[in-house]
N, C-alpha and C positions, 0 to 999 in steps of 0.2 A: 825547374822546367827543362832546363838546360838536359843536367841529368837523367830523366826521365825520355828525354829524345836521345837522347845515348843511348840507352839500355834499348829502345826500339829500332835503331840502325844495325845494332847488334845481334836484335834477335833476328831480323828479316837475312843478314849475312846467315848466320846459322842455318834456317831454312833454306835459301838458294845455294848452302854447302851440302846439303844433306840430299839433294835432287841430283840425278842422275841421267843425265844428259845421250850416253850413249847407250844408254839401255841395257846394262849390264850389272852383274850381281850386288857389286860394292859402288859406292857412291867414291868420289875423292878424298884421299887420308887429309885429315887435317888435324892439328895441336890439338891436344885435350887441355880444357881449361881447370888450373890449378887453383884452389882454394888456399890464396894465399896467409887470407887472417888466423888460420890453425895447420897449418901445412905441416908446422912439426907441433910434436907433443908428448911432451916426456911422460914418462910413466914408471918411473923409479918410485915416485911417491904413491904408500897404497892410502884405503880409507883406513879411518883412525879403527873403525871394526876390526881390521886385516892385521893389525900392527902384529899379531904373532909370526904372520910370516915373514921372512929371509927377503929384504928390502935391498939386499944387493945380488942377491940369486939370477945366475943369468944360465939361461938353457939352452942349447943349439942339437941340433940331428947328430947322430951318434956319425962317427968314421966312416964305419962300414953300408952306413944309409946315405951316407952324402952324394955318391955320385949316382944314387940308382933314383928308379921311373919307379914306384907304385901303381900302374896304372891297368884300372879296369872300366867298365864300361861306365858312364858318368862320374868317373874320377873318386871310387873310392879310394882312399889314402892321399898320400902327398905326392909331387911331381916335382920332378927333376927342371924346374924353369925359374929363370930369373933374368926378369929386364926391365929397363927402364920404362913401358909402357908408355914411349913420347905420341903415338899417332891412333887415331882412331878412325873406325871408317863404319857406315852401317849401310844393312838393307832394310829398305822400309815398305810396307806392307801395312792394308786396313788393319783396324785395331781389330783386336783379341778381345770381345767384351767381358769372358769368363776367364780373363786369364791368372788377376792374382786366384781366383778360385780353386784352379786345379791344377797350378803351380808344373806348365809343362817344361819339359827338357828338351834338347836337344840327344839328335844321335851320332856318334861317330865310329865310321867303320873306314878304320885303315887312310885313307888319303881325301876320304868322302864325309860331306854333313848331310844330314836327313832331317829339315823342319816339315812346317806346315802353315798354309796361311789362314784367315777368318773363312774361308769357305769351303776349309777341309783340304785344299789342294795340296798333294805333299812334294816338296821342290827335293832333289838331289844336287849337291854344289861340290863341285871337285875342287883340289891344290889351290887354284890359282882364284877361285870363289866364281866362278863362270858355273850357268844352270845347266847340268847335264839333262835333268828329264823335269818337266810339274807333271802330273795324272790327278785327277780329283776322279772319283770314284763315288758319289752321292747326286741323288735327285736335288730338283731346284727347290724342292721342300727342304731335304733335310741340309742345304746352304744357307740356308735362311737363318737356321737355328746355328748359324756358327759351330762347330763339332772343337770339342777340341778334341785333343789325338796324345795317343802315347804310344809309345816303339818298344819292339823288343826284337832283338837282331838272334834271326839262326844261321845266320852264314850265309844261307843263297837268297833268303827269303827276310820281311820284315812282316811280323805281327803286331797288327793295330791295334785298339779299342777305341773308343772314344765316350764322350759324354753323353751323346744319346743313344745309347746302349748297342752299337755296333760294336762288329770284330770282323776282323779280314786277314788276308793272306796275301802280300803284293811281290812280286820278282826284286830284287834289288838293282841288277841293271838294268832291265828295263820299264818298271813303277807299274807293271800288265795285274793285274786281280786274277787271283789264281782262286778265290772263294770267297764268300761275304756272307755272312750271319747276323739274324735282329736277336739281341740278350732279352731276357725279361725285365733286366735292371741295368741303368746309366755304370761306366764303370769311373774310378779314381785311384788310380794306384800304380806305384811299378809294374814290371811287366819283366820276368825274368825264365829265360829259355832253357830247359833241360831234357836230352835224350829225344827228343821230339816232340817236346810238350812244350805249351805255355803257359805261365799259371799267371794269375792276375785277382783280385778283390772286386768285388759288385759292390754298390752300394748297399745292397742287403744285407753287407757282413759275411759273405762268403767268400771264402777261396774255389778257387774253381780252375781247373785241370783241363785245358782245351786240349787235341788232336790237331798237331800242324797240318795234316797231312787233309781231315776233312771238315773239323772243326766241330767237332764231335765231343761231347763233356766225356771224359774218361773219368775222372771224381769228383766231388765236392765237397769241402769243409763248412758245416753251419758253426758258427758261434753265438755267443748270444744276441737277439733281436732286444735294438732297443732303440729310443728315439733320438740318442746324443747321437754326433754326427763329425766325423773327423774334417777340421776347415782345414787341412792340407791333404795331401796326397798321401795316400798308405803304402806302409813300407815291407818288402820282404827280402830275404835273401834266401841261398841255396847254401847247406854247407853239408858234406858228408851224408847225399843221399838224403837228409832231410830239408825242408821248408821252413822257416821260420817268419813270422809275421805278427801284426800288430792289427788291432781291428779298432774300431769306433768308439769302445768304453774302456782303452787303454791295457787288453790284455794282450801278454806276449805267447803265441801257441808256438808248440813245435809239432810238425805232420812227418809222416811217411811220406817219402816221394812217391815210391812207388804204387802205394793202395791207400792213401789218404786218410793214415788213421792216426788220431790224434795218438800224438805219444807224451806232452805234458801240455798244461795249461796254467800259467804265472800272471792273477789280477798285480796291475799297481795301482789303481785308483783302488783309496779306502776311504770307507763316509764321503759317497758322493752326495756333493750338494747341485741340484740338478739346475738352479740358477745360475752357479758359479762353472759349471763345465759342460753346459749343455752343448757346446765346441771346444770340442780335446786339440790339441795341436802338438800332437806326438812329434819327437826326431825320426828322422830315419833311423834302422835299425843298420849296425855296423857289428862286426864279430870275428876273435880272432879263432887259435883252436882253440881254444877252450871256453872263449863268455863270449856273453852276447852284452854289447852298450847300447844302451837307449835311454830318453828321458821323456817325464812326458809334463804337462803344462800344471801341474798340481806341487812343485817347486821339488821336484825328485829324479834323479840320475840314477838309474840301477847298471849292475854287473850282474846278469845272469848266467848260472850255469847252464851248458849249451846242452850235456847231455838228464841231467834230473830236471831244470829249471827252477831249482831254487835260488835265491837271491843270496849272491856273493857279498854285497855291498851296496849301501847306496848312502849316497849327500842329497843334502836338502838346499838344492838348487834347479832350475830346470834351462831347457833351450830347444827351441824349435829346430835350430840349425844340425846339417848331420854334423855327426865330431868323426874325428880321426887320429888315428892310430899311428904313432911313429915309436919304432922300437918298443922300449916299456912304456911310454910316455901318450897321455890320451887327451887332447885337444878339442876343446869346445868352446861356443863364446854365449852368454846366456841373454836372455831376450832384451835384459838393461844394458847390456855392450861389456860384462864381464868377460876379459881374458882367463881361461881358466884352464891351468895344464895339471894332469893328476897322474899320478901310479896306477896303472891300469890292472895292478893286483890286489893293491890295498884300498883304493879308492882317495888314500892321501893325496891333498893337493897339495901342489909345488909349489904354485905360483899362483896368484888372482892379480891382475889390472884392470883399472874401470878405463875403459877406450873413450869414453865422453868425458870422464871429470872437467876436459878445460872448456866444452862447447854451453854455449850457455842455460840456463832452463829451459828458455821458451823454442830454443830451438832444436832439445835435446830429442820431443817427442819425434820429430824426424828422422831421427835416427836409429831408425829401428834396423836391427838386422837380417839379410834374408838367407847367406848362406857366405861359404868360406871357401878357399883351398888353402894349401898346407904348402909352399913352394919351397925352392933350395936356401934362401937366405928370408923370403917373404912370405905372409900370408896376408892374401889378398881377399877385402872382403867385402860385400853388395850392400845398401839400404833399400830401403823402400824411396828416398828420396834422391835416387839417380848419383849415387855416389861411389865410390868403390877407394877402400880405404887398405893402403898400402902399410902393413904392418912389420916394421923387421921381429920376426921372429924369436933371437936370441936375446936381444934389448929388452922385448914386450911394451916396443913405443911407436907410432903413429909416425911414420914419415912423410907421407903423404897423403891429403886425400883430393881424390881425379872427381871432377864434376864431367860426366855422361851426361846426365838428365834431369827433369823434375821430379819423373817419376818411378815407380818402385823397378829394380832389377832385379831380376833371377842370379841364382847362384853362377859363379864363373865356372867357365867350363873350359878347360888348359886342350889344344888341338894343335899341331903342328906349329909349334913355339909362337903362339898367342891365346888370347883368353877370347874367351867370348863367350857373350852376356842377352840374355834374350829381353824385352819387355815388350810390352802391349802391341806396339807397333813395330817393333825392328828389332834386326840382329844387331849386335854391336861387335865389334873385334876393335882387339887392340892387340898393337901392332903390325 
């Protein structure tokens, strides 16, 4: 009894830490609590399956990658940071009801973050975490329906979409709507800027080629209609003038940038069983110059070629998480909490760790993963159960893991030397 009024003086302190009294972006830093009972956890030892690989193998960033930033817009590749993560601070806002749904990001440009809260409203927060501008831009109808929102920055301007099949054009310093368009279809997907273009995925399975300037389709890509349905976000990149992207029944297309014409098309789903994948849960798509990495939820990791699209390579393992690219070296964690580092020409794996081996059964299912970063000594990584699990990197063992929350975080996101972590209701930063 005792006990149990413990843990309830505890949670009510957490709550009146988490309010914010002077009305301002961040609440008060305070200690992130440490999960003392697994805090550390070796991982020298593979499973007895693994026994063929190199049980004293230890990997670290090449020389010449150690002091540099990889960084692009949502942090692909790895990042020049490392710290103790001793403080945490958040902003908190109505919940998100669709938010593990369509799994939003944040955006960062230069000194500035770009969210959005349950009503669409889009905040701008400079340096010091202080609200430069909110604008909502929606009828008290379509607030109702919670929007969620995705970003794509041209430099003066930020291109929206949302889930009920809006697209807009807002000022960046000032959050003013410079256009607003109704789609035929809800949209989910990155959102990646070129030449004056924005392209983005419909729920239809399209790509589709807006006009910054009036919002005007200048192309669009059909792939096949069908009724499986990606439960994450869909992924594209840009590389050398063409689009690459992944649609709802797990094929990887390559387009013309300029006039939208397919130029290859690579299925990886084979003998679909429409029971067992009727929700594909692709990686984001990552790629160097010459292949494209992706996995998709049918327990397969491909290497494709960027210009034929034939397949380079593939293991029979899969991960929801995007992976990342350091040197030769290709980084992923798979949906069972596999550490897995591979030759990103051969597809040979280096190394496998099971990140859960010491946590127990019943508690294992909680620890689902939701996304990673690649840091200078650590890789820092999300659950679904409000965790965020401090990995040394060259070790490939568990140093820490940081109790956030109960429940699920977004991928971290590395911003002027701290992380931050989005979920349902609040930002999170650490440090």
């Amino acid at each position: 009894m005792i006990k149990r009024y413990s843990y309830f003086i505890i949670f009510l302190f957490l709550i009146e830490c988490s309010l914010n009294p002077n009305s301002k972006f961040w609440t008060k830093e305070k200690k992130i609590l440490v999960d003392k009972k697994i805090s550390t956890v070796l991982l020298s030892e593979k499973k007895k399956s693994l026994k063929e690989f190199n049980q004293n193998f230890k990997i670290s960033l090449p020389k010449n990658l150690i002091n540099q930033t990889n960084y692009k817009l949502n942090n692909d590749g790895h990042i020049n940071f490392n710290a103790n993560l001793e403080k945490m601070s958040k902003y908190n806002f109505r919940t998100i009801s669709l938010f593990s749904n369509f799994e939003p990001e944040m955006l960062l440009d230069k000194n500035y973050l770009f969210y959005f809260d349950s009503k669409g409203s889009i905040i701008k927060f400079d340096n010091e975490s202080n609200v430069i501008w909110k604008q909502n831009h929606y009828s008290k109808q379509d607030k109702k329906l919670q929007p969620v929102l995705f970003f794509g920055d041209s430099g003066e301007d930020l291109f929206i979409a949302d889930s009920i099949a809006n697209y807009y054009v807002i000022n960046k310093n000032t959050g003013n709507l410079k256009w607003k368009k109704k789609h035929s279809s809800s949209f989910n997907s990155q959102i990646k800027i070129f030449d004056n273009r924005a392209l983005i995925i419909d729920m239809e399975n399209q790509l589709r080629c807006f006009s910054l300037e009036t919002g005007e389709v200048i192309w669009s890509v059909k792939t096949q209609q069908s009724l499986l349905r990606s439960q994450k976000k869909q992924s594209l990149i840009i590389n050398n003038n063409k689009v690459y992207f992944t649609n709802s029944i797990g094929d990887v297309t390559a387009v013309n940038i300029l006039d939208g014409k397919i130029i290859w098309q690579t299925p990886t789903q084979r003998n679909i069983s429409f029971g067992s994948t009727y929700f594909l849960k692709l990686s984001d798509i990552i790629s160097d110059e010459k292949s494209i990495f992706v996995s998709d939820n049918n327990n397969q990791f491909f290497s494709i070629d960027l210009l034929t699209g034939s397949i380079n390579w593939k293991q029979n393992f899969s991960s929801e998480l995007r992976p990342t690219l350091i040197g030769n070296y290709l980084v992923t964690i798979t949906d069972n909490g596999l550490l897995i580092i591979m030759n990103k020409l051969s597809g040979q794996i280096i190394r496998i760790n099971d990140l859960f081996k010491n946590i127990k059964e019943k508690k294992k299912k909680d620890y689902q993963p939701i996304g990673f970063l690649v840091g200078k000594f650590y890789i820092y990584l999300s659950t679904n159960n409000g965790r965020i699990l401090v990995i040394n990197f060259k070790e490939g063992k568990i140093e820490k893991i940081l109790k956030l929350d109960n429940n699920k975080l977004q991928r971290p996101v590395y911003f002027n030397q701290s992380l931050y972590i989005a979920k349902d209701n609040s930002i999170i930063r650490l440090n």
